[in-house]
N, CA and C atoms as a LAMMPS dump frame, in Angstrom:
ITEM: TIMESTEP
0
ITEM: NUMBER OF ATOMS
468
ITEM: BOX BOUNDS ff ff ff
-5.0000000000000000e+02 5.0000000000000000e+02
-5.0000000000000000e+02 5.0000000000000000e+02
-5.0000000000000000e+02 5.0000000000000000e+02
ITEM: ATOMS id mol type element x y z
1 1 1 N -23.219 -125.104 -147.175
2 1 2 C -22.795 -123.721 -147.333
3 1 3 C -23.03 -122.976 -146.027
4 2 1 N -21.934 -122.13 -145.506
5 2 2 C -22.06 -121.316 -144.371
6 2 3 C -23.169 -120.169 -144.58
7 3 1 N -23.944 -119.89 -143.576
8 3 2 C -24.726 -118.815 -143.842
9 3 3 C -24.754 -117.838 -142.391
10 4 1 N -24.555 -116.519 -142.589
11 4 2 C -24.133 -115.657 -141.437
12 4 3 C -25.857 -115.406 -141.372
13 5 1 N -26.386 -114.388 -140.084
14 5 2 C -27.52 -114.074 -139.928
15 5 3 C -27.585 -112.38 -140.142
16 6 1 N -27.832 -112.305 -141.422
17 6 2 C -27.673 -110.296 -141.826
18 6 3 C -28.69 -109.974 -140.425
19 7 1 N -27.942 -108.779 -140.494
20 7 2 C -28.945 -107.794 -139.248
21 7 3 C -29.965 -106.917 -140.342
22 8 1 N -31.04 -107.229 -139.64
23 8 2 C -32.248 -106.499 -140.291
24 8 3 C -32.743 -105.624 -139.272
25 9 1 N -33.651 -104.478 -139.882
26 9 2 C -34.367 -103.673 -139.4
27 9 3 C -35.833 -103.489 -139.461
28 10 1 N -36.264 -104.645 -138.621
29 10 2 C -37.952 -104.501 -138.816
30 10 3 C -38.659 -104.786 -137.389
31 11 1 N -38.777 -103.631 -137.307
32 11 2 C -39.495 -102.916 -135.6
33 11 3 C -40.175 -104.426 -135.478
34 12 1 N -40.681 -105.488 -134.123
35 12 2 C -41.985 -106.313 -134.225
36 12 3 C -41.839 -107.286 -135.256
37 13 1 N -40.616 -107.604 -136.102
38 13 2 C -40.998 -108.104 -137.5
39 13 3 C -40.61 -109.471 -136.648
40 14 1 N -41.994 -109.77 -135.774
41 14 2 C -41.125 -111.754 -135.398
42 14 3 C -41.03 -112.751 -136.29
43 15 1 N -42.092 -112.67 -136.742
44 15 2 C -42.726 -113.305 -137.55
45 15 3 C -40.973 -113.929 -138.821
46 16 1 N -40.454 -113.076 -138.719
47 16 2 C -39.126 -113.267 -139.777
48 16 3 C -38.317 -114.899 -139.566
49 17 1 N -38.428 -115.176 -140.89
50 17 2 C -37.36 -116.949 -140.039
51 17 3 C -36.271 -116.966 -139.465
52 18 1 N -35.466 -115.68 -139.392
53 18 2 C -34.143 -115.688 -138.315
54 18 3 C -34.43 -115.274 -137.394
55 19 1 N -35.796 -115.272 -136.865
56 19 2 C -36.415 -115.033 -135.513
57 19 3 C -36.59 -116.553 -134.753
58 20 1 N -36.021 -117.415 -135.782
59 20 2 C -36.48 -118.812 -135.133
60 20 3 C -35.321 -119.832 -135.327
61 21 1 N -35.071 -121.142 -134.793
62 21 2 C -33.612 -121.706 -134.652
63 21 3 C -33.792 -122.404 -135.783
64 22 1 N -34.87 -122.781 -136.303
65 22 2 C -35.054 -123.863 -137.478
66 22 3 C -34.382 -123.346 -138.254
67 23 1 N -34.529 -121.778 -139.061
68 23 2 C -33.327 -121.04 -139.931
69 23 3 C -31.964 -121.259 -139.127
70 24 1 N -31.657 -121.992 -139.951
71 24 2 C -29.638 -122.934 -139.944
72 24 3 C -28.875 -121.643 -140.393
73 25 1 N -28.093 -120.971 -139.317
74 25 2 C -26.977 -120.419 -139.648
75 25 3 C -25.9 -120.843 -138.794
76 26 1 N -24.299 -120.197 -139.009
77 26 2 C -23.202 -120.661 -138.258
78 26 3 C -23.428 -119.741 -136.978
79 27 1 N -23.762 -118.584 -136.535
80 27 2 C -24.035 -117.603 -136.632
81 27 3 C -24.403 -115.706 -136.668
82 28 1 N -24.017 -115.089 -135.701
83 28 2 C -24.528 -113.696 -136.005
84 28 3 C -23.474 -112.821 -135.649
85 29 1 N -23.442 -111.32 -136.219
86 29 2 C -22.542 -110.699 -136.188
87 29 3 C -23.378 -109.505 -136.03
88 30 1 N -23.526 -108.187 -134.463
89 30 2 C -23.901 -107.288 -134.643
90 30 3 C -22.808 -106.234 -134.794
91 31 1 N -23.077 -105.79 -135.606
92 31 2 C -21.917 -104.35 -136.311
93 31 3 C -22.293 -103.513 -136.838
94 32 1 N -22.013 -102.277 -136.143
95 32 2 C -22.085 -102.145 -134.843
96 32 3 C -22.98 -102.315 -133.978
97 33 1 N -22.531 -102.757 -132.867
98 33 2 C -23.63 -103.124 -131.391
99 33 3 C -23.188 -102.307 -130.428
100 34 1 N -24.403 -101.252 -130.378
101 34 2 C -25.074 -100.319 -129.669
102 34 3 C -25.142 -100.701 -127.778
103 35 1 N -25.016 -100.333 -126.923
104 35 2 C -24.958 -100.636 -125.908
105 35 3 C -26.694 -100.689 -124.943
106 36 1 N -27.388 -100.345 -126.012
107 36 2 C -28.456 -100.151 -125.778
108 36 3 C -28.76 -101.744 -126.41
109 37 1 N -28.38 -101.975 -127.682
110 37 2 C -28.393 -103.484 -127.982
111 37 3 C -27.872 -104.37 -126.904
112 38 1 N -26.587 -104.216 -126.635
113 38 2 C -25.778 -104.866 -125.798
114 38 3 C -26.58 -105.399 -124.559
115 39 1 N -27.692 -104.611 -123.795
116 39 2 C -28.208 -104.687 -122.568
117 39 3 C -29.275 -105.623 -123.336
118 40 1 N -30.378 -104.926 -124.194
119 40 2 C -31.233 -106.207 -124.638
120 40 3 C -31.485 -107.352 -124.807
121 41 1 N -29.76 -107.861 -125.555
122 41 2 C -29.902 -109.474 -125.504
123 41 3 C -28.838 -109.745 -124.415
124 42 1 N -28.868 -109.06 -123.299
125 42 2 C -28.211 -109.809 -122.425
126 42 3 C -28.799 -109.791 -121.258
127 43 1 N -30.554 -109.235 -121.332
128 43 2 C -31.392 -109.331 -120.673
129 43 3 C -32.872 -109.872 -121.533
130 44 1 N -32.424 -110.443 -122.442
131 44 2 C -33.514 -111.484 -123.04
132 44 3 C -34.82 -110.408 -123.449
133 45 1 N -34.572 -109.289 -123.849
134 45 2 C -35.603 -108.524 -124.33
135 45 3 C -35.712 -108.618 -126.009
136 46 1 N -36.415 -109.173 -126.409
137 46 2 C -36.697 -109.788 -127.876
138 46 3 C -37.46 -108.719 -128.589
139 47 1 N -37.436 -107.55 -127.703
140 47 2 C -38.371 -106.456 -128.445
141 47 3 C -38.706 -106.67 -130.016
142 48 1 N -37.355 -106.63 -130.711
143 48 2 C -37.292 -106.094 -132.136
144 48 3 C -36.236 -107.331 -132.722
145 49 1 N -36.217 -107.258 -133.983
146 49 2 C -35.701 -108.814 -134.885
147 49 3 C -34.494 -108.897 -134.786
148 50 1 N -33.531 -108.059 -134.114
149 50 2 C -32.312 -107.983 -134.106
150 50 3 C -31.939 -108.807 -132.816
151 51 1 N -32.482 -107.969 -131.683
152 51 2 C -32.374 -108.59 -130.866
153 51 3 C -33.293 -109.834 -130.422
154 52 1 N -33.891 -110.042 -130.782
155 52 2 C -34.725 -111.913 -130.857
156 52 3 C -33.879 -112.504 -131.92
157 53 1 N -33.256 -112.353 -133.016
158 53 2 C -32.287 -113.086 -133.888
159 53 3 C -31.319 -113.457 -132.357
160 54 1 N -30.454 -112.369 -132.274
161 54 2 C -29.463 -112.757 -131.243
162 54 3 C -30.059 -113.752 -129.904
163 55 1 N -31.172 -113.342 -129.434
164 55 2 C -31.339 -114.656 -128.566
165 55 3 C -31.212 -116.09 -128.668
166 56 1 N -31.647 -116.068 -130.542
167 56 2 C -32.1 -117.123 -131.017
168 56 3 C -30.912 -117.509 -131.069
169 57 1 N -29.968 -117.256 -131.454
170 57 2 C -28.305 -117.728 -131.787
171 57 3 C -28.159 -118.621 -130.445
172 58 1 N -27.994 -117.337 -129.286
173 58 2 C -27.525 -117.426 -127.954
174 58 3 C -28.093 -118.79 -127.892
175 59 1 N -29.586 -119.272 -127.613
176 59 2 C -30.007 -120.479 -127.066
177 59 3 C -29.929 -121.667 -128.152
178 60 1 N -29.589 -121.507 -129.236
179 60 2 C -28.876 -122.613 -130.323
180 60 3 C -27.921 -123.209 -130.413
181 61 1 N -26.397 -122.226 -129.103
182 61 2 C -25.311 -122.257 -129.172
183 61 3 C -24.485 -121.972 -130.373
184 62 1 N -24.719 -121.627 -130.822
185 62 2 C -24.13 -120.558 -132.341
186 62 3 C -23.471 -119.389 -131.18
187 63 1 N -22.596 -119.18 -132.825
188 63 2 C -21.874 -118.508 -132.623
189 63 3 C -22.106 -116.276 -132.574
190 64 1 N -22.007 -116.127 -131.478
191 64 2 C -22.554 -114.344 -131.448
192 64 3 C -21.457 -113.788 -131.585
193 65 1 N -21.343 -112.892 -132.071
194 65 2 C -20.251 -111.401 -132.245
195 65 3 C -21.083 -110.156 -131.971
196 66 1 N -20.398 -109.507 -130.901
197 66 2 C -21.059 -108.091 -131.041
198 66 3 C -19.941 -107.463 -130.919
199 67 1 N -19.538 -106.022 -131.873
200 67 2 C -18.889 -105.154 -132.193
201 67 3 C -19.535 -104.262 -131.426
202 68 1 N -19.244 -103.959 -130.312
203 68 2 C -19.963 -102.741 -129.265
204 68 3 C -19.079 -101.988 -129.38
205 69 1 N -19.606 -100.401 -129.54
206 69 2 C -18.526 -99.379 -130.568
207 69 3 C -18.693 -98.164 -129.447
208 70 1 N -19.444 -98.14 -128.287
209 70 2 C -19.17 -97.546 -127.252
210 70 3 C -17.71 -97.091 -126.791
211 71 1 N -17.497 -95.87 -126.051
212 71 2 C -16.263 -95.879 -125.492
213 71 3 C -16.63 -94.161 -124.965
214 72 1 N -16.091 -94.136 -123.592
215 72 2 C -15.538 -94.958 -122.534
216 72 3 C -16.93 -95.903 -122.063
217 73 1 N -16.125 -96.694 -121.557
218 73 2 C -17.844 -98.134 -121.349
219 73 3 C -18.142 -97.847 -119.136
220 74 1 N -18.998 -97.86 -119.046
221 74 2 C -19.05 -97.857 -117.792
222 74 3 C -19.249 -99.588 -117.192
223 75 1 N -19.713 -99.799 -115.847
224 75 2 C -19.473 -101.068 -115.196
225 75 3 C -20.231 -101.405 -115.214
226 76 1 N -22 -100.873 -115.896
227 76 2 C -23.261 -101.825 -116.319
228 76 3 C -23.072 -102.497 -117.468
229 77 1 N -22.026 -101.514 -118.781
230 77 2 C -21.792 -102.201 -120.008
231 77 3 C -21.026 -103.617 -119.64
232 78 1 N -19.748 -103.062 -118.837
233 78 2 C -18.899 -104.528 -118.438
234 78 3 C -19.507 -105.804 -117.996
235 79 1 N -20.515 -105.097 -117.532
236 79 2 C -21.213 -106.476 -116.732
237 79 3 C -21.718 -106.595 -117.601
238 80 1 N -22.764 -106.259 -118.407
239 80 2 C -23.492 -106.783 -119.231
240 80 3 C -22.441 -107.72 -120.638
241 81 1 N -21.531 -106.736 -120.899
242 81 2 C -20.101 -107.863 -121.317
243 81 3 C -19.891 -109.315 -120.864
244 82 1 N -19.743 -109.292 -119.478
245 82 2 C -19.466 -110.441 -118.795
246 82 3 C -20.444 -111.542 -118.752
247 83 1 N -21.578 -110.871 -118.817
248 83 2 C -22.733 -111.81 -118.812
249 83 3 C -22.936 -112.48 -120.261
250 84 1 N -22.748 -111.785 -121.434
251 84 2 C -23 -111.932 -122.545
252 84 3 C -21.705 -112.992 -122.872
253 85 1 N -20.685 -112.871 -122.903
254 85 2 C -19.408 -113.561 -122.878
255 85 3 C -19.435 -115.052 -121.957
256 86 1 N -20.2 -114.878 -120.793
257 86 2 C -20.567 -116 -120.206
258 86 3 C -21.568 -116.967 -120.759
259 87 1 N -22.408 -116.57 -121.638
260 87 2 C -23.031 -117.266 -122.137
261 87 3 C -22.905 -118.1 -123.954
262 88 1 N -21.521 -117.28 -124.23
263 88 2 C -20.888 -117.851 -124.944
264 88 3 C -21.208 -116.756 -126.099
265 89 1 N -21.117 -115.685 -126.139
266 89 2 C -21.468 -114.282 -127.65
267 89 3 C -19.377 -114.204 -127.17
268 90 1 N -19.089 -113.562 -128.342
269 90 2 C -17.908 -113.092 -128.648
270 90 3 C -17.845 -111.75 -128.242
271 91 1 N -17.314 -110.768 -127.541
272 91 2 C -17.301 -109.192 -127.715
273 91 3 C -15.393 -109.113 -128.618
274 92 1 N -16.094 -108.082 -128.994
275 92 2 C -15.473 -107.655 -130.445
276 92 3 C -15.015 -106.439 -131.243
277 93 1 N -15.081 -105.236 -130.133
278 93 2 C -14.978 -104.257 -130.592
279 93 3 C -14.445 -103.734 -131.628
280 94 1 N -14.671 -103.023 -132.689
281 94 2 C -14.163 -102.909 -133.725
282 94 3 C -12.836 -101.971 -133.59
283 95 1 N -11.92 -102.482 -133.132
284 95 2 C -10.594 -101.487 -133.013
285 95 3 C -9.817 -101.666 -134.141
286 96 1 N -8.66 -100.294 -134.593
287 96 2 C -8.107 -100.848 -135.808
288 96 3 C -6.694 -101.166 -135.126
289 97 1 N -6.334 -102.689 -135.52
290 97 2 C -5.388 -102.565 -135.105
291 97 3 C -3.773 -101.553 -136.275
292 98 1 N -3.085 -100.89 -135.698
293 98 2 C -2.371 -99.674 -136.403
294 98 3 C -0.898 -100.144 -136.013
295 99 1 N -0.97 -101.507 -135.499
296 99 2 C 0.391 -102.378 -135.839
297 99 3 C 0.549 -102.609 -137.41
298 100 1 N -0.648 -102.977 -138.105
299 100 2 C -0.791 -103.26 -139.543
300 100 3 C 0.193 -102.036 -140.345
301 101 1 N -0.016 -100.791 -139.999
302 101 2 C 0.062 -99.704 -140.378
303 101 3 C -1.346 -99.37 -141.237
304 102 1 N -2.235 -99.291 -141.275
305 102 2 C -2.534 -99.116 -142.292
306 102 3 C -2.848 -97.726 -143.017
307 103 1 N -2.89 -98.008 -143.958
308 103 2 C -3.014 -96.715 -145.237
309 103 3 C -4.019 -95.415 -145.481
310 104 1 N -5.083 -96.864 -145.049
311 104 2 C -6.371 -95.8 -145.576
312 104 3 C -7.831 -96.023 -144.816
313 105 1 N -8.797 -95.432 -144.412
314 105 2 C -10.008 -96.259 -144.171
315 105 3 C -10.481 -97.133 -144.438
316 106 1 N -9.781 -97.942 -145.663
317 106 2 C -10.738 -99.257 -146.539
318 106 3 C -9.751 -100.326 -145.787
319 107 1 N -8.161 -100.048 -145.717
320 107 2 C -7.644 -100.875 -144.589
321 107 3 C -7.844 -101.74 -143.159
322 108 1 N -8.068 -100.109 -142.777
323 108 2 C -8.752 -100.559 -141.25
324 108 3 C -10.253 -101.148 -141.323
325 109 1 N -11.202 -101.307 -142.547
326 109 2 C -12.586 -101.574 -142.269
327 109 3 C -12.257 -103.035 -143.084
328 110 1 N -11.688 -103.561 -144.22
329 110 2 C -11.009 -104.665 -144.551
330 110 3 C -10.381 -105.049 -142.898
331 111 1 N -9.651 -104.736 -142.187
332 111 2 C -9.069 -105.316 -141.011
333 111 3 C -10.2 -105.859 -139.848
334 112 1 N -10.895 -105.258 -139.726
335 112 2 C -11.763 -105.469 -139.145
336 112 3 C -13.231 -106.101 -139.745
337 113 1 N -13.514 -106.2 -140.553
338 113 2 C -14.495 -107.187 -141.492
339 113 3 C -13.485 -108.564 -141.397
340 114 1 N -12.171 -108.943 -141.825
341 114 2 C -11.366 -109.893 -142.193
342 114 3 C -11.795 -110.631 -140.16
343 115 1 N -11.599 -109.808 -139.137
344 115 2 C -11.074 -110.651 -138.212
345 115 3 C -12.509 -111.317 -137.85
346 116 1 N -13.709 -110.449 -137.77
347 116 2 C -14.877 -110.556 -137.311
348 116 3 C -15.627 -111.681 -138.353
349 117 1 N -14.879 -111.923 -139.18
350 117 2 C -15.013 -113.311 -140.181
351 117 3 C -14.509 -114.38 -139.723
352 118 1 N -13.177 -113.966 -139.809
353 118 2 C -12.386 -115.088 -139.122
354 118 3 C -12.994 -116.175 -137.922
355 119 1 N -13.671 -115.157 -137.127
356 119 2 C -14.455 -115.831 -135.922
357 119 3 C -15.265 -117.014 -136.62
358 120 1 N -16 -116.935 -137.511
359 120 2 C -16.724 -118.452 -137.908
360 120 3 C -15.673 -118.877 -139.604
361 121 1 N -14.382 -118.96 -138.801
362 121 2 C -13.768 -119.478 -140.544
363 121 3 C -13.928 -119.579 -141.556
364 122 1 N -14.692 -117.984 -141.798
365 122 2 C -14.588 -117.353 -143.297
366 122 3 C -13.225 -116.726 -143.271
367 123 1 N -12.417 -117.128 -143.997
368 123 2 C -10.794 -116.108 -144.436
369 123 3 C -10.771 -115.233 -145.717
370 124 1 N -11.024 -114.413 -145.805
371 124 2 C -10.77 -113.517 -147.076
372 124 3 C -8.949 -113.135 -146.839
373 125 1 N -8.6 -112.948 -147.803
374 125 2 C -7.295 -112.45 -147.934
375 125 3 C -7.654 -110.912 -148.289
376 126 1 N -8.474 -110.131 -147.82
377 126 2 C -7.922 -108.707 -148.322
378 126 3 C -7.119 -107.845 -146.97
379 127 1 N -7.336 -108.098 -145.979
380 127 2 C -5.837 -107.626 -145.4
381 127 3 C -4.722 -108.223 -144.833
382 128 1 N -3.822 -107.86 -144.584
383 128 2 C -2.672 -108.165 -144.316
384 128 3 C -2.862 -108.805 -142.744
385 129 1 N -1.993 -110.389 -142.58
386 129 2 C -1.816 -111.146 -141.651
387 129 3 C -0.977 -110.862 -141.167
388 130 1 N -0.538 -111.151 -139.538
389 130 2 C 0.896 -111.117 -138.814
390 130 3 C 1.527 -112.296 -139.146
391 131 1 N 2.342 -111.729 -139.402
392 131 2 C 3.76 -113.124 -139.857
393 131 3 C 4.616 -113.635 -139.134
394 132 1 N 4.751 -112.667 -138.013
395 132 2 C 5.155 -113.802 -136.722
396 132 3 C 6.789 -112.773 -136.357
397 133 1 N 7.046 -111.907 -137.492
398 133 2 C 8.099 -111.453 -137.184
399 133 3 C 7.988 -110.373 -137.142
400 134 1 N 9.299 -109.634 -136.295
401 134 2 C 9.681 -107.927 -136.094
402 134 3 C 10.554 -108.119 -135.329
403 135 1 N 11.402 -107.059 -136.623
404 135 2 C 12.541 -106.222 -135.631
405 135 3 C 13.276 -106.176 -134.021
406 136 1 N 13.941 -106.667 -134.069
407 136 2 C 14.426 -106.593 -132.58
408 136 3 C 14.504 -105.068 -132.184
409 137 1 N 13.546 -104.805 -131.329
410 137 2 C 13.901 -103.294 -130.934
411 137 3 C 12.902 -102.152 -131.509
412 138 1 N 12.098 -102.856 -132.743
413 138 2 C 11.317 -102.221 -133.373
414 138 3 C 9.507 -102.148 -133.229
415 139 1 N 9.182 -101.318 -133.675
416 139 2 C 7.66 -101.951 -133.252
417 139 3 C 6.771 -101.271 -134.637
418 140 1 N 7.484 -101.073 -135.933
419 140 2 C 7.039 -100.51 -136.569
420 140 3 C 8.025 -99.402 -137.555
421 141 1 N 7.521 -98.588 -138.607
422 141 2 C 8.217 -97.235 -139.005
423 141 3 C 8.39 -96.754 -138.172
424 142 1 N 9.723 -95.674 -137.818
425 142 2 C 9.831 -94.492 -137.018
426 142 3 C 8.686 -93.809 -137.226
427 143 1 N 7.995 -93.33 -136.164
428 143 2 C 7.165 -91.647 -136.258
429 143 3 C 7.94 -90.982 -136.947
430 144 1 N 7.242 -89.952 -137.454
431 144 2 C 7.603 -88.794 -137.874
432 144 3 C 7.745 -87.91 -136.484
433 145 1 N 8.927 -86.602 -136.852
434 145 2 C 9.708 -85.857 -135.481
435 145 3 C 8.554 -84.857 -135.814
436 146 1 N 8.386 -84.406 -134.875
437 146 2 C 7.62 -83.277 -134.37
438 146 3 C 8.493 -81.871 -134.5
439 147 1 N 8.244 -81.008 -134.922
440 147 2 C 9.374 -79.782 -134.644
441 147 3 C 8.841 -78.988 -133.169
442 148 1 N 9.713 -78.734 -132.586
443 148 2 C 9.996 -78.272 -131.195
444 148 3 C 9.007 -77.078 -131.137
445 149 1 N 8.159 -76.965 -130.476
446 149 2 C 7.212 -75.527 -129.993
447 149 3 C 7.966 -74.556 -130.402
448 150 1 N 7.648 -73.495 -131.029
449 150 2 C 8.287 -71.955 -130.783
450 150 3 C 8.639 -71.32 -129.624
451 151 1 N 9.75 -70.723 -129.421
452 151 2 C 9.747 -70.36 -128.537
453 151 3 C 8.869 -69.252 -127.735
454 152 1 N 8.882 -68.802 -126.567
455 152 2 C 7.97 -67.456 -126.187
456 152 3 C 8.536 -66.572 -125.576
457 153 1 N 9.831 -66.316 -126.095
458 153 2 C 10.433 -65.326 -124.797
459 153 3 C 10.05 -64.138 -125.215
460 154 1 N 9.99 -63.67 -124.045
461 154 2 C 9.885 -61.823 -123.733
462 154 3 C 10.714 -61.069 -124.276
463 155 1 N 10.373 -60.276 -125.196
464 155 2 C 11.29 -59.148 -125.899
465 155 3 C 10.631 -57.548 -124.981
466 156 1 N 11.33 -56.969 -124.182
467 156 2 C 11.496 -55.927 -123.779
468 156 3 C 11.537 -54.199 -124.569
C-alpha cells in the first residue's frame, strides 16, 4: 500500500517516525510550501518535523513536492528552486490551470490535489483530464464583451 508523508506540526517533535527513513513512504508533499520552508530544506536545516521529514525523503531518494505559493519569487527563492530541483524535490506551484474552465473553488482545489497526486501515481478521477483536443482557432469559450467606458465629453 502507498503511503504519502502527512505534514505535521510539532515544533522539535524529532523524535516522530517520519523523522526517520525506516518509516516507508513513496513520498512527501508540502502544501503549501512557504519560502521560508523552501530555504530550510534546501539548506539542510532540520529545525522542526516538517522540515527534517523533507530531508529525510530528499536523502532516501523519494519522491518531494513542494507547492511554494509565493509570488512574485525573487533570485534567492529561484536558486533555492534550482538547488532543491537538483537534488531531485518536484516544485509545484499550486496554479489553477483556467484552460479547464473551471466552475468553482472546489474545481480548481480538486485540479490541483488531482495533479500533485498524480506525481506519485495516485489518479483520482474528480477533475477533468485534457483530451488532447481543441478547436482550430479556439482556446476555450468566448469571453464575455466588456461594454465600452462611458463617455466624458465636456458639456459647456
Amino acid at each position: 500500500m502507498k503511503r504519502l508523508a502527512t505534514r505535521a506540526y510539532a515544533e522539535g517533535d524529532q523524535g516522530a517516525a517520519i523523522s526517520s527513513g525506516s518509516f516507508l513512504t513513496i513520498g512527501m508533499v508540502i502544501l503549501p510550501c512557504s519560502v521560508r520552508s523552501l530555504s530550510a530544506i534546501a539548506h539542510g536545516e532540520g529545525k522542526d518535523l516538517v522540515h527534517r521529514a523533507a530531508d529525510v525523503v530528499l536523502k532516501e531518494r523519494r519522491r518531494l513536492v513542494l507547492a511554494v505559493r509565493e509570488s512574485p519569487l525573487s533570485e534567492i527563492h529561484l536558486e533555492n528552486m534550482m538547488k532543491l530541483t537538483r537534488m531531485g524535490a518536484v516544485i509545484a506551484p499550486p496554479l489553477p490551470g483556467f484552460y479547464s474552465h473551471p466552475e468553482s473553488i472546489d474545481d480548481i482545489v480538486n485540479e490541483t490535489v488531482s495533479r500533485m497526486l498524480d506525481l506519485f501515481d495516485i489518479h483520482l478521477e474528480v477533475a477533468a483530464r485534457w483530451e488532447g483536443t481543441m478547436a482550430a482557432g479556439k482556446s476555450g469559450p468566448p469571453l464575455p464583451r466588456r461594454a465600452p467606458p462611458p463617455s466624458r465629453s465636456r458639456r459647456g
